[in-house]
C-alpha positions as CSV (number, residue, x, y, z in Angstrom):
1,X,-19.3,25.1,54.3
2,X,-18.1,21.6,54.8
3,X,-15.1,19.8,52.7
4,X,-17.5,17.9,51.1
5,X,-19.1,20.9,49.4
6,X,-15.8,22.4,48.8
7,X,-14.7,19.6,46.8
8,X,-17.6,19.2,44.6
9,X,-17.3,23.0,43.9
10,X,-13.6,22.7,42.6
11,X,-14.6,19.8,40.4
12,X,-17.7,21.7,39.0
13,X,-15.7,24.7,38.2
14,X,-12.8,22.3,37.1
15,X,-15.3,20.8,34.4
16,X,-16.9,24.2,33.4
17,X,-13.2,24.9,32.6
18,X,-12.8,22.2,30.5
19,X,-16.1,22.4,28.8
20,X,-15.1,25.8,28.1
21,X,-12.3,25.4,25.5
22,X,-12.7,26.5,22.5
23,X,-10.7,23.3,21.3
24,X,-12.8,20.5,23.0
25,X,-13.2,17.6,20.6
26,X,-11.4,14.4,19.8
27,X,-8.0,15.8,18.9
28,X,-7.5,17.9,21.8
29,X,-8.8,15.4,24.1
30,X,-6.0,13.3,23.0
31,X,-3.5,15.6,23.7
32,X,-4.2,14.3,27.6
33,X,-3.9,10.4,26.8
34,X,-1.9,9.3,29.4
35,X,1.2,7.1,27.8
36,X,-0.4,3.8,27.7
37,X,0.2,1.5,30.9
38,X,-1.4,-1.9,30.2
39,X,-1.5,-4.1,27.2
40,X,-5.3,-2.6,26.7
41,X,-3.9,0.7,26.0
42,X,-1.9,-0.1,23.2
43,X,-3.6,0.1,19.4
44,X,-4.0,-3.1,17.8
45,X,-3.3,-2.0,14.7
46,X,-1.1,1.0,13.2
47,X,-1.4,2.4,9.9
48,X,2.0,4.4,8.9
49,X,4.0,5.9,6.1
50,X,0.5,6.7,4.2
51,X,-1.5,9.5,2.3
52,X,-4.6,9.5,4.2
53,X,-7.5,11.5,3.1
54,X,-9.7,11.8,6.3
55,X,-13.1,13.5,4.8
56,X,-12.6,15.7,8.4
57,X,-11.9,19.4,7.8
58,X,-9.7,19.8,10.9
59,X,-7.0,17.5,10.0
60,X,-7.9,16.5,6.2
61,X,-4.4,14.8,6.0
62,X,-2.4,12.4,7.6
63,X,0.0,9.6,7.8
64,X,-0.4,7.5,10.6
65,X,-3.7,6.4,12.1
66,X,-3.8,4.0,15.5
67,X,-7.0,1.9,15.5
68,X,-8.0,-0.3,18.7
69,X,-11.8,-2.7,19.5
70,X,-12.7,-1.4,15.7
71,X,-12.4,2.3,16.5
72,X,-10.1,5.0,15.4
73,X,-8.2,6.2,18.7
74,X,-5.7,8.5,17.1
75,X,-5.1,10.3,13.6
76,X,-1.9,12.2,12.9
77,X,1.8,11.8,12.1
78,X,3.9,8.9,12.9
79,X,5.2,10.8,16.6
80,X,1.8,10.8,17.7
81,X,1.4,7.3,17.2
82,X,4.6,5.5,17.9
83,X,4.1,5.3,21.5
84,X,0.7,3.1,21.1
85,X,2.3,0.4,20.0
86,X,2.6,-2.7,22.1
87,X,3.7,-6.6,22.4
88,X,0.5,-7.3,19.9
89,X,0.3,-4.4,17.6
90,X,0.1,-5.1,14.0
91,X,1.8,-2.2,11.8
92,X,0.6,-1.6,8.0
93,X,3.5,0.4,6.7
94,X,1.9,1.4,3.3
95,X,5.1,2.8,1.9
96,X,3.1,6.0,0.4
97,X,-0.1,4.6,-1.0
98,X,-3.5,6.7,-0.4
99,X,-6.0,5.8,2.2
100,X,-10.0,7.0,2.4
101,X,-12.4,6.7,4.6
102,X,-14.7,3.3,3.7
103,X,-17.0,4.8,0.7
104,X,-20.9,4.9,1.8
105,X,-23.1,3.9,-1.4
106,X,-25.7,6.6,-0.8
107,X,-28.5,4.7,-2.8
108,X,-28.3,0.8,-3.4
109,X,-31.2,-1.7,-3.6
110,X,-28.9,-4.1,-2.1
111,X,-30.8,-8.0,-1.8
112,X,-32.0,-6.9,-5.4
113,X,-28.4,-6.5,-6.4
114,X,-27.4,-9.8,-4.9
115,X,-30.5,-11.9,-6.2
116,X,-30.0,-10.2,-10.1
117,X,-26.1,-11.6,-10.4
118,X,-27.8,-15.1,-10.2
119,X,-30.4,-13.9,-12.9
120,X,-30.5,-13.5,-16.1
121,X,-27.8,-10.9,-16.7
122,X,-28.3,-8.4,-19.0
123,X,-26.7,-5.3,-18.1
124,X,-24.5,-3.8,-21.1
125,X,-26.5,-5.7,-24.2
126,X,-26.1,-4.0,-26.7
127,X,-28.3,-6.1,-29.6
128,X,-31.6,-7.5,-29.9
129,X,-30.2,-10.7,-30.7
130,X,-28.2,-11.3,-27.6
131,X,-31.3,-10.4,-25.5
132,X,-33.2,-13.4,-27.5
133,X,-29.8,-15.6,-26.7
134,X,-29.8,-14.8,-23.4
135,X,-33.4,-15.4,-22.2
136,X,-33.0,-18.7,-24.6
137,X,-30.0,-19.5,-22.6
138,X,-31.8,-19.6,-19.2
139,X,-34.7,-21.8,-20.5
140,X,-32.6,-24.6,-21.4
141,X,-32.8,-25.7,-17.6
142,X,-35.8,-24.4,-16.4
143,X,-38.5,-26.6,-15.7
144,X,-41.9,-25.9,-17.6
145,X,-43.6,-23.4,-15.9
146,X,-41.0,-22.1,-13.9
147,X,-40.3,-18.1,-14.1
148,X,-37.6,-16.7,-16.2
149,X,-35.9,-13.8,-14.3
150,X,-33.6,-10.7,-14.9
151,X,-32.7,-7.3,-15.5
152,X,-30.2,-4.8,-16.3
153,X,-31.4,-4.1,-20.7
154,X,-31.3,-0.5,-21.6
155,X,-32.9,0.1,-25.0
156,X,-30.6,2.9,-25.6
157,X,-27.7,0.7,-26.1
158,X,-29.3,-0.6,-29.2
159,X,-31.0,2.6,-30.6
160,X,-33.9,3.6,-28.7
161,X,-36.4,1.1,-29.8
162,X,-38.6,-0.8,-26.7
163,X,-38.3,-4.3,-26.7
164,X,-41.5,-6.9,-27.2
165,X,-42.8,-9.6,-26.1
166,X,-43.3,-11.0,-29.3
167,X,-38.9,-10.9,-29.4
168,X,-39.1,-14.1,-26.8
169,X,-42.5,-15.7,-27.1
170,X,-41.4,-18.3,-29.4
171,X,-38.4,-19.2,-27.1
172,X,-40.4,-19.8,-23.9
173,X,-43.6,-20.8,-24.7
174,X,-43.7,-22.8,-21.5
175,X,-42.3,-20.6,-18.9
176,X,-43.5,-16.6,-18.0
177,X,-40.5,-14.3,-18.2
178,X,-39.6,-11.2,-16.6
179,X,-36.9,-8.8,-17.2
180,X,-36.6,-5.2,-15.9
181,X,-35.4,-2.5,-17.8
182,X,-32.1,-1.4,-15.7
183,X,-33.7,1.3,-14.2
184,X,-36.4,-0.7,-12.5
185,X,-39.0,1.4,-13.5
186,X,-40.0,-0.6,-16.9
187,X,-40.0,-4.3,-17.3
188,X,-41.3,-7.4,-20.2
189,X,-43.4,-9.2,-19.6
190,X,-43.5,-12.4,-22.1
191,X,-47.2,-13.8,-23.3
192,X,-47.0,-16.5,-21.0
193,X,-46.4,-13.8,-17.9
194,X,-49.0,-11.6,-19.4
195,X,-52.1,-14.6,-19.3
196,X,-51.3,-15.3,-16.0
197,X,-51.2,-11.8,-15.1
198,X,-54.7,-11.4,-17.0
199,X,-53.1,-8.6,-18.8
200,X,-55.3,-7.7,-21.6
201,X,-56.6,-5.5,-24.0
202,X,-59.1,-4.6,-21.8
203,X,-57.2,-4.1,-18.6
204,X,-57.1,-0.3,-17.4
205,X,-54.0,1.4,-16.6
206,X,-53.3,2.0,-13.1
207,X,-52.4,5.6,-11.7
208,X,-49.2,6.1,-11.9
209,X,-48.8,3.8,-14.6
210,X,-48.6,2.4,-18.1
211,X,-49.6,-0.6,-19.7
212,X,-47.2,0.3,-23.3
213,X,-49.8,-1.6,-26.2
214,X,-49.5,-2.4,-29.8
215,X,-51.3,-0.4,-32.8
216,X,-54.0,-2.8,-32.1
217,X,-54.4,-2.3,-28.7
218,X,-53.0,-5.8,-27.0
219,X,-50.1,-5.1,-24.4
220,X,-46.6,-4.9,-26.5
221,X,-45.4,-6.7,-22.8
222,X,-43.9,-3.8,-21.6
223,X,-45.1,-2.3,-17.9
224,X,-44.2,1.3,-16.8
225,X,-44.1,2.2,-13.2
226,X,-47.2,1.4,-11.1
227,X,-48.3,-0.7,-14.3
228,X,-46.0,-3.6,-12.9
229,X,-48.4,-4.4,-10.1
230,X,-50.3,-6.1,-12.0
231,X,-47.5,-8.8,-12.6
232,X,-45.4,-8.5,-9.6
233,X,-47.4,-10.4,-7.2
234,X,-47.8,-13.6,-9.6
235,X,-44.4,-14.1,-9.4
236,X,-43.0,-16.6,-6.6
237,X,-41.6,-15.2,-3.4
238,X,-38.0,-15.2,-3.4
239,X,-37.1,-17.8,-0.5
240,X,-35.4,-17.1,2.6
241,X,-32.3,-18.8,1.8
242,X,-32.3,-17.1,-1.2
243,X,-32.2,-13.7,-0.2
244,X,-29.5,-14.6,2.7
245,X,-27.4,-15.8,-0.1
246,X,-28.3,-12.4,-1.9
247,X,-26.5,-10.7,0.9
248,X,-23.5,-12.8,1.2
249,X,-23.0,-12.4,-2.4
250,X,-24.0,-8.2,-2.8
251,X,-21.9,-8.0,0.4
252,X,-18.7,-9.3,-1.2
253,X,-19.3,-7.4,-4.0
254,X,-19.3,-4.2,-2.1
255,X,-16.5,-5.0,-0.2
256,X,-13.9,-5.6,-3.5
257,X,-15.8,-2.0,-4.9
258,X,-14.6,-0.6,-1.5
259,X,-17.7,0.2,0.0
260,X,-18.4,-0.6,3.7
261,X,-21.8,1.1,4.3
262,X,-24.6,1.4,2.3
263,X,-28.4,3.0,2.3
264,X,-30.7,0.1,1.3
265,X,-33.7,1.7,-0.5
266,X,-35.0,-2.0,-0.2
267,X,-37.0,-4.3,-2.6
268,X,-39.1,-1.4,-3.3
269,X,-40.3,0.0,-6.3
270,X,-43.3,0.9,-7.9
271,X,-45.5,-2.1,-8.5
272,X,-44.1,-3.9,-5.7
273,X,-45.5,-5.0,-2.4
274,X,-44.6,-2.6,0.4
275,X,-43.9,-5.1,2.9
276,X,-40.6,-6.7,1.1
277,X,-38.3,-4.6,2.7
278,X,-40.1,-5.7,6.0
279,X,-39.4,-9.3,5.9
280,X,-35.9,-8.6,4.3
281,X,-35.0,-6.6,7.9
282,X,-36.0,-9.7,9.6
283,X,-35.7,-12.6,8.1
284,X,-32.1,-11.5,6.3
285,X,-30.5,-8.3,7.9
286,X,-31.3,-9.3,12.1
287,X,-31.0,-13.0,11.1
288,X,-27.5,-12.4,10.1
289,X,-26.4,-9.9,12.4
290,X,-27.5,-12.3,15.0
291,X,-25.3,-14.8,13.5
292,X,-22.4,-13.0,13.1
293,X,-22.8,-12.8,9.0
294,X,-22.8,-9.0,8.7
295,X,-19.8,-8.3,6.3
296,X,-21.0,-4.3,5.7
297,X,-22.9,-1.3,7.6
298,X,-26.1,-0.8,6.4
299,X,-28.9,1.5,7.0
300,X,-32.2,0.6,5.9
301,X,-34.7,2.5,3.9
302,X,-38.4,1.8,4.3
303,X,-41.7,2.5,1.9
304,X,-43.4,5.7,3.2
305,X,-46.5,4.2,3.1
306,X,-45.3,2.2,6.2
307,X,-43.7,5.1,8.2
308,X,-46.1,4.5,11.1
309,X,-44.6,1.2,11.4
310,X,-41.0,2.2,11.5
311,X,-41.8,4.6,14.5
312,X,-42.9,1.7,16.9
313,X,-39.8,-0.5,15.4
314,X,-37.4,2.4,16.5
315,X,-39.4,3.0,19.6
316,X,-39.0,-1.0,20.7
317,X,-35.7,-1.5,19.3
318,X,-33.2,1.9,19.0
319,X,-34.9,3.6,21.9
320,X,-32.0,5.6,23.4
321,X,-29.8,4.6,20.6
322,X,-30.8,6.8,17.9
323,X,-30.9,5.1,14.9
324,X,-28.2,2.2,15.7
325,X,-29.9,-1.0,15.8
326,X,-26.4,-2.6,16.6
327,X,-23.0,-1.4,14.9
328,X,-24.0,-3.4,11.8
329,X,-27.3,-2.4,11.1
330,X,-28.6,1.2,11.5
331,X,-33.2,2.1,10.5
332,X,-32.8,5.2,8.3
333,X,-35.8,6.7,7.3
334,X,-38.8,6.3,4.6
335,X,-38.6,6.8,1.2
336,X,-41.7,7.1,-1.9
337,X,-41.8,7.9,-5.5
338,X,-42.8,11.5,-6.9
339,X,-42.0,10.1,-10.8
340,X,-41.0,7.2,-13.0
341,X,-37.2,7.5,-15.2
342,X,-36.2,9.4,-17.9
343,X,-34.8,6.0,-19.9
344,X,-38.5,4.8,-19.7
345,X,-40.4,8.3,-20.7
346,X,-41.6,8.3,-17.1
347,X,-40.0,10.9,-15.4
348,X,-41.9,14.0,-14.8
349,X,-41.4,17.2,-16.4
350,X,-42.4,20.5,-17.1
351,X,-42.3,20.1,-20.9
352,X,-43.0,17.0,-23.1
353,X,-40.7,14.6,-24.5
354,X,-39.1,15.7,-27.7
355,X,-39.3,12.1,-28.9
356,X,-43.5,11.9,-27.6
357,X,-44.9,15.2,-27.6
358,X,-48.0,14.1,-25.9
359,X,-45.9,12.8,-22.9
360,X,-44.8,14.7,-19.9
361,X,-44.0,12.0,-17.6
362,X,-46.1,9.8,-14.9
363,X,-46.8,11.1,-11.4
364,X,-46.5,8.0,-9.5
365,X,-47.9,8.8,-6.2
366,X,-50.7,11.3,-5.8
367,X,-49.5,14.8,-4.5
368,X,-52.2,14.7,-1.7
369,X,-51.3,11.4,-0.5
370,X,-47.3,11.8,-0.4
371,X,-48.0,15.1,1.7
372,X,-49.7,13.6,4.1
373,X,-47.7,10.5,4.8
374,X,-44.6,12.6,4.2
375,X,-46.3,15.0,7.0
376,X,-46.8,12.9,9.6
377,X,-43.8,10.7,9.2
378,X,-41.9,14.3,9.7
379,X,-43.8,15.3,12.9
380,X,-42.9,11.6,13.9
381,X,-38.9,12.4,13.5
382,X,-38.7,9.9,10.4
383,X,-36.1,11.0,8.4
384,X,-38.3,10.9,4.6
385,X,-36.4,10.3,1.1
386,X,-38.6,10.9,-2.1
387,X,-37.8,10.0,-5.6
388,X,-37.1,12.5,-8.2
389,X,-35.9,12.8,-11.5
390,X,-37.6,15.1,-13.6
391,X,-37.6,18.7,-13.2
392,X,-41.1,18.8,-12.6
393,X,-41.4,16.0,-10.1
394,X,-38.3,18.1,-8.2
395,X,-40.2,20.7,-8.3
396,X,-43.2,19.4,-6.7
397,X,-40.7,17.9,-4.0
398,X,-39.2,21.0,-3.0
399,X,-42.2,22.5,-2.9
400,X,-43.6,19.8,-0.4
401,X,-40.5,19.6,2.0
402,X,-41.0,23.6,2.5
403,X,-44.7,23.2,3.4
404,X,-43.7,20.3,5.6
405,X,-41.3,22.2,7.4
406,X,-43.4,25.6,7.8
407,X,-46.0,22.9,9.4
408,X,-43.9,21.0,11.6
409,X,-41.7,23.4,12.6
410,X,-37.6,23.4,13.1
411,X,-35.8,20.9,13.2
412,X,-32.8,18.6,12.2
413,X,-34.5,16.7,9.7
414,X,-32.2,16.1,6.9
415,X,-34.7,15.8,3.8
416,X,-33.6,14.1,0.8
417,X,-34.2,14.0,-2.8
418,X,-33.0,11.0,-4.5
419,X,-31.7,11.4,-7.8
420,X,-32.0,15.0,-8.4
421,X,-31.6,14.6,-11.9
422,X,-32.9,17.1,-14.0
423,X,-33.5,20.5,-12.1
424,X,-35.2,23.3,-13.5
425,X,-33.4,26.7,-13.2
426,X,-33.3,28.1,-9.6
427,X,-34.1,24.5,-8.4
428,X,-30.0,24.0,-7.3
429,X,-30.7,27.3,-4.9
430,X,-33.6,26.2,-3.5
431,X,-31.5,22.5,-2.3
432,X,-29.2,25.2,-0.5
433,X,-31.4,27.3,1.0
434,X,-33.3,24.6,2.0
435,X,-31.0,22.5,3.3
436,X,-32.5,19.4,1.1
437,X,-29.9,16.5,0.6
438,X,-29.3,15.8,-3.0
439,X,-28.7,11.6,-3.8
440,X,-27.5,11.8,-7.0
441,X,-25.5,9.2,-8.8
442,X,-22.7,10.6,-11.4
443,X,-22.4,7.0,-13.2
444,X,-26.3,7.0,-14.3
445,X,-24.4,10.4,-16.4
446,X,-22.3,7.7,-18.9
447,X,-25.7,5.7,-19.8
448,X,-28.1,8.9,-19.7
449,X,-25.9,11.4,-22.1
450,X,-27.1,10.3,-25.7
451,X,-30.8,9.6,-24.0
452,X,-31.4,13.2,-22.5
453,X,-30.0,15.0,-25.6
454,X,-33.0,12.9,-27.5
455,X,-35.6,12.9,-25.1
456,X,-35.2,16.5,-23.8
457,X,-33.7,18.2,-27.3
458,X,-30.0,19.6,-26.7
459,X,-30.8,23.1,-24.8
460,X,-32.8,21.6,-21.6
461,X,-30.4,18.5,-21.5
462,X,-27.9,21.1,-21.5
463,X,-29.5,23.5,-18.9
464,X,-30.6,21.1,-16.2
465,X,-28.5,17.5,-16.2
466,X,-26.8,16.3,-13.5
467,X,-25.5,19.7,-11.9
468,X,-23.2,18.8,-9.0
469,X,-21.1,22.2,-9.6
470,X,-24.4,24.2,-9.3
471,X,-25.4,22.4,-6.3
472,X,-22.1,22.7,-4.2
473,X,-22.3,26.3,-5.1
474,X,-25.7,26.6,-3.8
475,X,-24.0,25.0,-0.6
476,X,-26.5,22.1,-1.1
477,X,-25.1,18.7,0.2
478,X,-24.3,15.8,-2.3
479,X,-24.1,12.3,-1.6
480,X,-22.7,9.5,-4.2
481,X,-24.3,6.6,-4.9
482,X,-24.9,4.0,-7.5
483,X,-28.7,2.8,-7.0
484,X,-27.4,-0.7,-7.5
485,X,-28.1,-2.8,-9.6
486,X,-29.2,-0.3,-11.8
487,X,-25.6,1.1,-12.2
488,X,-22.6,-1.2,-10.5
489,X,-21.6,-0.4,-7.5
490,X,-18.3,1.5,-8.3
491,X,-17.4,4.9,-6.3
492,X,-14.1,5.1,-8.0
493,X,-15.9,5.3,-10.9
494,X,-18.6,7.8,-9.9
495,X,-15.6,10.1,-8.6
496,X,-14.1,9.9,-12.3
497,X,-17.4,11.0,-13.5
498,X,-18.3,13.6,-11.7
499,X,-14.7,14.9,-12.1
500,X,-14.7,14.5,-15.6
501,X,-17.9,13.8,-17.1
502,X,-17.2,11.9,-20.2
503,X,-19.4,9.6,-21.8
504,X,-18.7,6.2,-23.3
505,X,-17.4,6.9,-27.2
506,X,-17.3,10.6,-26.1
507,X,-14.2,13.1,-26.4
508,X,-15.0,16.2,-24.8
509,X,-17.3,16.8,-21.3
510,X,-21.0,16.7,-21.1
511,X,-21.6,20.1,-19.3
512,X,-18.2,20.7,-18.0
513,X,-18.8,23.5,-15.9
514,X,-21.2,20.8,-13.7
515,X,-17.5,19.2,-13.2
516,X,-16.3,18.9,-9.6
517,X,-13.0,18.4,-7.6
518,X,-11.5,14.9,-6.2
519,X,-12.1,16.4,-2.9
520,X,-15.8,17.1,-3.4
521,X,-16.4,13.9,-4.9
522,X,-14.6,11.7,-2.4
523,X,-16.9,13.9,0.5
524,X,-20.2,12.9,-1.6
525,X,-19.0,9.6,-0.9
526,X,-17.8,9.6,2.4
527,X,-18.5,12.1,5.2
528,X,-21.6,14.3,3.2
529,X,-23.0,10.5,2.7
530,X,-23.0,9.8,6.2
531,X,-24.1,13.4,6.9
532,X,-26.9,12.5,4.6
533,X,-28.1,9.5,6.6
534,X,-27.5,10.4,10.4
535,X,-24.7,8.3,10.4
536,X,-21.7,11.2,10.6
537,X,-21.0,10.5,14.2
538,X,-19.9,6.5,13.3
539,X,-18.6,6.4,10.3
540,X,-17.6,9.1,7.4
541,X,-14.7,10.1,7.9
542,X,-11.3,8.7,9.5
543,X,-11.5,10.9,12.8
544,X,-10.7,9.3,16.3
545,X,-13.7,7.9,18.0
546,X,-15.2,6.7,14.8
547,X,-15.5,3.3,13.2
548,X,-12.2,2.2,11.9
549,X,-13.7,1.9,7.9
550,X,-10.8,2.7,5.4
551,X,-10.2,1.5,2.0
552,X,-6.2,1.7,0.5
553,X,-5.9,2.9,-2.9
554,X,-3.4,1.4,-5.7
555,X,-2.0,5.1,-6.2
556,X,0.6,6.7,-4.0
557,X,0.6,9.8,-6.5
558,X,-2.1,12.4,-4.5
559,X,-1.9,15.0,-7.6
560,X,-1.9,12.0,-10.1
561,X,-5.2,11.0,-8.2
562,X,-6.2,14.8,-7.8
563,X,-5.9,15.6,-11.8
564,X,-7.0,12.1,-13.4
565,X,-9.3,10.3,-10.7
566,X,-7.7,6.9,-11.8
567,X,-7.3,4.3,-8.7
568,X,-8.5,0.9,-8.3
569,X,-9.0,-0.7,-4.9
570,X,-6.3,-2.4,-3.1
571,X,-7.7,-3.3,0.3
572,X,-11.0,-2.8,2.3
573,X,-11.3,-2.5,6.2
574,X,-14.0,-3.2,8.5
575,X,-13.8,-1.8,11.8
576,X,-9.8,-2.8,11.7
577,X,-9.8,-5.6,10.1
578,X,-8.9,-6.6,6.6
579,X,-12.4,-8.0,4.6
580,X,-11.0,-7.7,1.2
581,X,-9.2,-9.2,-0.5
């Protein structure tokens, strides 16, 4: 035996060793740091005298975190830290407020978002008038024959009733309007819109949607779901430099919310072309990461109908990288629609609508099809997202991701169900056992309370709404989101909710048992999100080796915050450094 094999057999049995320990992971590799010898050792920047929530179970507290090249390198107390700092470390001595990991938005569609706050706004209108005032307000400096375009009404607001095209056709008799319903599954169309459209009496719904008509049969202007293709593609594509300043603008709003890493579900929705999120990837998301204009993470969602597609993309671009285009920009998965919303009738169920007994929802894509595509994007290693609101259309899903899986066999695939809403009983066991991701998002609770008690009569609102509690029990995994900009992106505010569950004008809970802890809800938004969408080993949680994402908290009161979920934002980080304020 010669000293060269000698020497390789020590270190082999020297690594099995090491490899051995039962404590081998970040923390106890840092145990070994040497002290640091060179300036490139020290942190370049310190956080100390904090509460810091880390969203990782082996250390959930701290008060002192040492970040260096955008990366967490140490979490503990102030000891463990002191000796990382050096000639050109910056300390951030927060004198006892709270830190969290950087929220992830589980569910945004984010270049819609951006594009709506320069549109017509009409997100909390509560009166028919002030919807006539504001489309008559955006006319004024429109050219003739230019489109009129918004979003955000909710019918609800104002007592149910749907609004009609007749409402604005005397205000904008030379330009088409459209405005979507805030749920994007409904929009109105004005007369104008409708003629060029060559919307009719005579024109068919489509499957999977709903062309909502008068007592005489002529479209009232209102298109459900799949309907909306017959108007979407007459409307002007939204230009380049528009959509880059959609970012900029969603980004910064993101950034003040706290958020710093968001799934993009895309300009996608029924009705709509499937190659939007497409161009958006390159001609906004790569143009600005190759400019330096990224301001947040963001992992991007794609129509199922294109999963073939995204498998040569990852192929040519991630190969050996996972899912990490850069650090910026991450290709999630695929995502379809099983139903329509419960604000526009649309959502499927098992049982009609108490308030239209002949209506139990629209199936938006054909069971078949969304088996198939959601089949071979699986075997294919595409992680696949499906839309679900009703109890029916959950159903169905859960149903299809088992038969998927029997098929294709075991794997880490991570299925989700976005929205979850309404779950018939045993459904909440079946996410658990399963192993099915539920997207839920607790603010769509505050403008859905009054509208499920009519819709679905007071015992099944009661029985099957929004049931976080049931779900964690089930040991199901919840991630927060807003779906933006059909609720505002505001994770404070979802934690509220989901702790407390209080509607708007309401005293008491809606379903209080559904009510869940601070901890839980700040997990749904930080480390179960990134679990959610692949992303746990970058960003999550505040755990060395990982992105250095935080957000400080205006609250240094850790029970106040625990008992109340009251906090506003104080600061954002990006990878170290301050982006907001």
């Amino acid at each position: 035996m010669n000293i060269l094999t000698v020497v390789i057999s020590a270190l082999i049995v020297a690594v099995l060793s090491l490899v051995s320990l039962p404590l081998l992971n970040n923390r106890w590799l840092l145990l070994y740091l040497r002290p640091p010898s060179s300036s490139t050792d020290f942190a370049d920047l310190v956080v100390t005298n904090a509460v810091i929530y880390t969203s990782d179970l082996s250390l959930p507290f701290a008060d002192s975190m040492a970040i260096r090249d955008g990366r967490l390198i140490l979490v503990g107390n102030y000891s463990s830290v002191k000796e990382l700092f050096g000639d050109g470390t910056e300390e951030l001595n927060l004198n006892g407020k709270i830190v969290v990991p950087g929220f992830i938005d589980s569910h945004v569609h984010l270049l819609f978002g951006g594009l709506q706050m320069a549109q017509v706004e009409l997100h909390g209108v509560n009166r028919k008038d002030d919807i006539i005032r504001k489309v008559k307000e955006a006319v004024v400096n429109k050219p003739k024959g230019s489109w009129i375009l918004g979003g955000g009404w909710n019918n609800d607001l104002w007592g149910g009733e749907f609004p009609e095209a007749s409402w604005i056709d005397d205000i904008t008799l030379n330009n088409p309007v459209w405005i979507s319903r805030m749920d994007g599954h409904m929009g109105l169309a004005n007369s104008v819109a409708l003629r060029i459209a060559g919307i009719t009496h005579n024109t068919e719904d489509p499957k999977g949607g709903t062309i909502k008509r008068k007592i005489n049969g002529e479209p009232s202007g209102l298109l459900i779901d799949s309907a909306m293709k017959l108007l979407l593609p007459w409307i002007p594509a939204v230009s380049v430099d528009e959509r880059r300043e959609a970012l900029v603008r969603a980004s910064n709003f993101a950034l003040k919310k706290g958020v710093t890493t968001v799934v993009d579900m895309g300009r996608y929705t029924p009705g709509a072309s499937t190659e939007l999120p497409w161009e958006d990837f390159s001609d906004v998301y790569r143009w600005a990461d190759s400019s330096g204009k990224m301001m947040i993470r963001v992992c991007l969602f794609f129509p199922l109908e294109t999963w073939s597609h995204l498998v040569v993309c990852l192929f040519l671009t991630c190969y050996l990288k996972g899912r990490a285009l850069t650090e910026w920009i991450y290709l999630g998965g695929v995502k379809a629609f099983a139903d329509g919303s419960l604000g526009s009738n649309s959502a499927l169920f098992y049982e009609p609508y108490v308030d239209e007994p002949d209506n139990y929802g629209l199936q938006v894509t054909e069971l078949d099809c969304l088996f198939n595509m959601t089949l071979g994007a699986d075997k294919s290693g595409l992680q696949v997202a499906i839309h679900a609101i009703g109890d029916k259309a959950n159903g169905l899903i859960l149903d299809m991701y088992e038969s998927v899986s029997s098929i294709n066999g075991m794997r880490d695939r991570r299925f989700r169900v976005e929205h979850a809403q309404h779950l018939a009983p045993g459904a909440p066991s079946r996410f658990g056992q399963q192993g099915i991701f539920a997207s839920v998002q607790p603010e769509h609770l505050l403008d859905d309370a009054e509208s499920a008690l009519k819709k679905l009569g007071e015992d099944r609102a009661q029985k099957e709404s929004y049931l976080f509690q049931s779900l964690l029990s089930s040991n199901a995994h919840l991630a927060f989101g807003s779906d933006w900009p059909v609720a505002k992106i505001n994770p404070l505010g979802a934690i509220k909710t989901a702790m407390k569950r209080i509607p708007p004008g309401w005293e008491n809970a809606w379903i209080p048992s559904e009510s869940i802890l601070l901890n839980d809800a700040l997990n749904a938004h930080t480390i179960s999100a990134a679990h959610a969408c692949f992303l746990d080993n970058d960003v999550g949680s505040l755990s060395p080796g990982k992105l250095a994402d935080f957000v400080i908290l205006s609250t240094d009161s850790w029970d106040d915050f625990a008992a109340e979920g009251s906090a506003s934002i104080d600061a954002t980080y990006v990878g170290g450094i301050k982006a907001y304020p």
